[in-house]
N, C-alpha and C positions, 0 to 999 in steps of 0.2 A: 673409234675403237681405242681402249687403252691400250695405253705402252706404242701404238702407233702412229704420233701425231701428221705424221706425213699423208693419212689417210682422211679425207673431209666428209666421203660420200661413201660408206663402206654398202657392200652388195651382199646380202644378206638370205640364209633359206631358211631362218629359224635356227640357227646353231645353240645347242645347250650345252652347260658345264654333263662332259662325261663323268659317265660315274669309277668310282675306286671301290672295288671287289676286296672286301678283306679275307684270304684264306686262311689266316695267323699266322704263317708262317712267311705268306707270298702276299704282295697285292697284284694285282689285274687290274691298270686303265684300258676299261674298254673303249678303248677310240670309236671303235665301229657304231657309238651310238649318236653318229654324225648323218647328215644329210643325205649323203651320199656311200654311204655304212661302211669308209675310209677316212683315217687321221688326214687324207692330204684334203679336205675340207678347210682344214686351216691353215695351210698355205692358200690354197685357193681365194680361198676372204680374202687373205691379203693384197696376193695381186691381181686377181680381176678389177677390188676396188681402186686399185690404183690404176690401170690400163683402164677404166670408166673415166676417170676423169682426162684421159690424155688423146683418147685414138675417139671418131668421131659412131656415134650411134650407126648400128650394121657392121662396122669394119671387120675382114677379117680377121681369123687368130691360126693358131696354126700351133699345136702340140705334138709331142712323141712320145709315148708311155703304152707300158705295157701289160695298161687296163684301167687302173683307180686312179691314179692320175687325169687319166682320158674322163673317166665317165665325171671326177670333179670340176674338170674343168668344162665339160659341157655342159654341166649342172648350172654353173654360174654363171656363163659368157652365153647362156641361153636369157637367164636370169637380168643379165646386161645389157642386151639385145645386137650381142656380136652375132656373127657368123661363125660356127667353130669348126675346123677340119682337125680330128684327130688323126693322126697318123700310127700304127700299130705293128708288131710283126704278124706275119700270117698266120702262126700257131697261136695268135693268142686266146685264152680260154672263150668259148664263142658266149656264154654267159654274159662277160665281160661287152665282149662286144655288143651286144644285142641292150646292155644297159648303154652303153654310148649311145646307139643311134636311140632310142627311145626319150633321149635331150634334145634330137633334132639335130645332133651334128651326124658331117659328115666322116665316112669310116675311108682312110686307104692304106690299103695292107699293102704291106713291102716287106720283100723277100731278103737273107740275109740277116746279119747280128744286129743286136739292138742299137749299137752305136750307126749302124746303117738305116737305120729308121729315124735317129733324131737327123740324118744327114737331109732324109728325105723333108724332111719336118721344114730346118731351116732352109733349105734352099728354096721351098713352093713361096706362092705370092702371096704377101699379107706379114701379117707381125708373128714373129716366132716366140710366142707366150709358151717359152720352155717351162716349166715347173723346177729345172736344174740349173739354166742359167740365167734367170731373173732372181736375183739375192730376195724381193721382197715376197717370195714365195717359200724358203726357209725362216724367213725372217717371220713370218703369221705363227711357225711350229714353237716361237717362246711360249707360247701361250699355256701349252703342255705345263710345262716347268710350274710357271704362276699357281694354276688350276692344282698341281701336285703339293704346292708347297700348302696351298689351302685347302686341300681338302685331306691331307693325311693325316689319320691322329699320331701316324708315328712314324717322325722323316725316314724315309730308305738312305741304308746305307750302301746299294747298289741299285741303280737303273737298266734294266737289259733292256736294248733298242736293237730292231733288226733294222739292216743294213744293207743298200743296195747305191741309187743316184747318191748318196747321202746328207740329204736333207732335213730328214727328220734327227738323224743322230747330232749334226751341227745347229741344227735351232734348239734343240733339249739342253744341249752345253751353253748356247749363247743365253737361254733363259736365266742357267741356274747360274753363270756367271753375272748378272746383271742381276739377280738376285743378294749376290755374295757382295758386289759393288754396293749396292744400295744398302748394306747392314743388316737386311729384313734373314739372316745365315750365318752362320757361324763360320763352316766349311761347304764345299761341294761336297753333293754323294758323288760315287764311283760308275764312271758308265762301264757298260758291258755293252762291245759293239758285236752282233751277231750274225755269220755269216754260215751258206751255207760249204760245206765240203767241195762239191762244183764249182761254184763260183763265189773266189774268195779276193776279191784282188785286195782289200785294204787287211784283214788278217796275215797275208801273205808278208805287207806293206810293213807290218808291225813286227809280223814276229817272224820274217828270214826264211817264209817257204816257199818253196817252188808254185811257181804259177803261171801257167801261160796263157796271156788274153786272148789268144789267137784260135786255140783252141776252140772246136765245135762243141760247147758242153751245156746244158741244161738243167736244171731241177725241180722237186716236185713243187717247189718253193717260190711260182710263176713272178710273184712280184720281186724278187730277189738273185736279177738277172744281167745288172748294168754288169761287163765284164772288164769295162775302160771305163769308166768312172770320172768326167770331168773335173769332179771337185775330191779325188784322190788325194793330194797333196794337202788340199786343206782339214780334210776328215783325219789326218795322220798327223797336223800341228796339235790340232785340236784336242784330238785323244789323247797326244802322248802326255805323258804326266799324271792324267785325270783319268786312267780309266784303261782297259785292254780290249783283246779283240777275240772269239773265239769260235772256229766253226762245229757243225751240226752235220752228219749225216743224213741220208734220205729215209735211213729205216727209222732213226729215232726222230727225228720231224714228224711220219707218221704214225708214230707211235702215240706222241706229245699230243699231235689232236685227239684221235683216236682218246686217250686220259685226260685233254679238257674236257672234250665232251660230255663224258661218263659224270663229269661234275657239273654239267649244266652248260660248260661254256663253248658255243661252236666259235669258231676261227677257219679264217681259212690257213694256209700251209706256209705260209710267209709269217704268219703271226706266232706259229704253234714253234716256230725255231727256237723264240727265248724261253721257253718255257722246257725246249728237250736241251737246252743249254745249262739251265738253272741248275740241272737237274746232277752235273755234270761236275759244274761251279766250285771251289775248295774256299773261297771266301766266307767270312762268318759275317752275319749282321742281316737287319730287315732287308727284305729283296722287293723292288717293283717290276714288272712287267709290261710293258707299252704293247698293248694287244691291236693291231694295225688295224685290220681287216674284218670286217663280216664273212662267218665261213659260209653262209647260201653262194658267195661268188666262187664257192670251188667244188658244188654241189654235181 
C-alpha cells in the first residue's frame, strides 16, 4: 500500500478511490462507496493487513463497535481467515447486526455503555483487534486526505468530520499534515469536528460545556456514541489550533438526511450530522463533507 510501508501483504475486497459529489457550494466524499458501505474499510485494510502478517492463520480477533466497525472488520478478518468475535451493545441497529453475522462472525451483545462493551471485547480470549486502540487502524484513514487532495478541483477550506471513537477525525489531520510536511500544500484546511447534542464529550472538551459521561443518553446518530472516548486527549491536541468542534441536535440531524435525500444522496444519521452542521457554520470558503455511512444501514 502507499504511504504504508510497514504493510507487505495488505488484505484487500476491491477497495476504489471514492468519489467527490460537487454541489458548488459543498462537496460530499462519499465514503460509503466502500466494501463494506463505511469509511472504516480503510482503517480496516490497514490493520487486518498487518494482524495477517503477525498472528497465525484461524486465530482469533475480538472487536467492540457499534455496528460498521464490526461488520468492517468481519468483512476482512473473514477475508484473512481469522476468526472474528464482534462484540456489540444490545440496542444495536439489528440491520447492523444481521450484516455482521452474514461475514461469519460471531455477534455477543452486552448490556450497558459502549465503553462496557469494549471492556467485554478486551477481556474475552484471543487478540483485541480494537479499531480505537490499534494506531494502524486510524493510521489507513490518511488515505482520505491523499484521495481529497487528488481529486478536488478546488482544495476545501473546511473539512467537516463526524465524530465519535475518533479515528477518522485523527487520521484526516494526520493525512493532511503529512501532506503539508511533504510540500505537495501550502496550508491545512480547517477541520470541523462534529458531534451530536447527546453525546458530545470532545466539543465539551473544546469549548467548556457541561457534560457528563456517565450519563444514560443516546442519539438518533447510532454510530456517534463513544461517550469516554479513549483517545479524547489526543483528538483535542490535534484539533486545537486546526480546526473547532460543533454539535448537532436530533431534529436537525433528521432533518439533514431527510434534504440529502431529496438530492439523491441517502446517509445514514451519523453521516447526515455534518451536513445539518454545515448548515449552521458562520465560516466563509469551500466546504467538504466526509459522508461516513450508507443510509440502507438506518433503513
Amino acid at each position: 500500500m502507499r504511504n504504508y510501508p510497514y504493510l507487505s501483504d495488505a488484505v484487500s475486497l476491491g477497495e476504489t478511490q471514492t468519489p467527490i459529489l460537487d454541489m458548488g457550494d459543498l462537496m460530499l466524499k462519499l465514503e460509503y462507496f466502500s466494501p463494506t458501505y463505511s469509511y472504516k474499510d480503510r482503517g480496516t485494510k490497514a490493520l487486518i493487513s498487518y494482524l495477517k502478517s503477525r498472528l497465525p492463520n484461524g486465530a482469533r480477533i475480538n472487536e467492540d463497535s457499534s455496528g460498521n466497525a464490526g461488520a468492517s472488520i468481519s468483512a476482512y478478518g473473514a477475508a484473512a481467515g481469522f476468526a472474528v468475535n464482534i462484540f456489540v451493545p444490545e440496542k444495536t441497529v439489528a440491520s447492523k447486526v444481521k450484516q455482521i453475522e452474514l461475514y461469519g462472525a460471531k455477534i455477543h451483545k452486552v448490556p450497558g455503555s459502549r465503553e462496557d462493551v469494549s471492556t467485554a471485547a478486551r477481556n474475552a480470549e484471543g487478540y483485541f483487534a480494537s479499531h480505537v486502540y490499534n494506531p494502524e487502524f486510524r493510521d489507513g484513514m490518511r488515505e482520505i486526505s491523499y484521495e481529497i487532495f487528488r481529486q478536488a478541483q478546488a482544495f476545501p477550506d473546511f473539512i467537516f468530520v463526524p465524530v465519535s471513537a475518533g479515528t477518522l477525525i485523527l487520521g484526516v489531520i494526520s493525512g493532511f499534515k503529512h501532506l503539508l510536511d511533504s510540500g505537495e500544500i501550502a496550508k491545512l484546511p480547517r477541520f470541523v469536528a462534529v458531534q451530536t447534542e447527546a453525546v458530545k464529550p470532545l466539543c465539551a472538551r473544546m469549548n467548556n460545556l457541561p457534560f457528563d459521561p456517565k450519563a444514560k443518553v443516546s442519539s438518533i446518530a447510532d454510530a456517534l456514541v463513544s461517550r469516554e472516548p479513549p483517545l479524547l486527549e489526543l483528538m483535542y491536541e490535534a484539533l486545537s489550533g486546526v480546526g473547532a468542534c460543533i454539535t448537532v441536535p436530533e431534529e436537525e440531524i433528521m432533518q439533514a438526511r431527510l434534504e440529502l435525500a431529496s438530492k439523491g444522496v441517502l446517509v445514514e444519521y451519523s453521516s447526515a450530522t455534518v451536513f445539518a452542521a454545515q448548515k449552521k457554520f458562520k465560516g466563509i470558503g469551500k466546504r467538504l463533507l466526509i459522508m461516513t455511512g450508507n443510509g440502507l444501514k438506518n433503513l
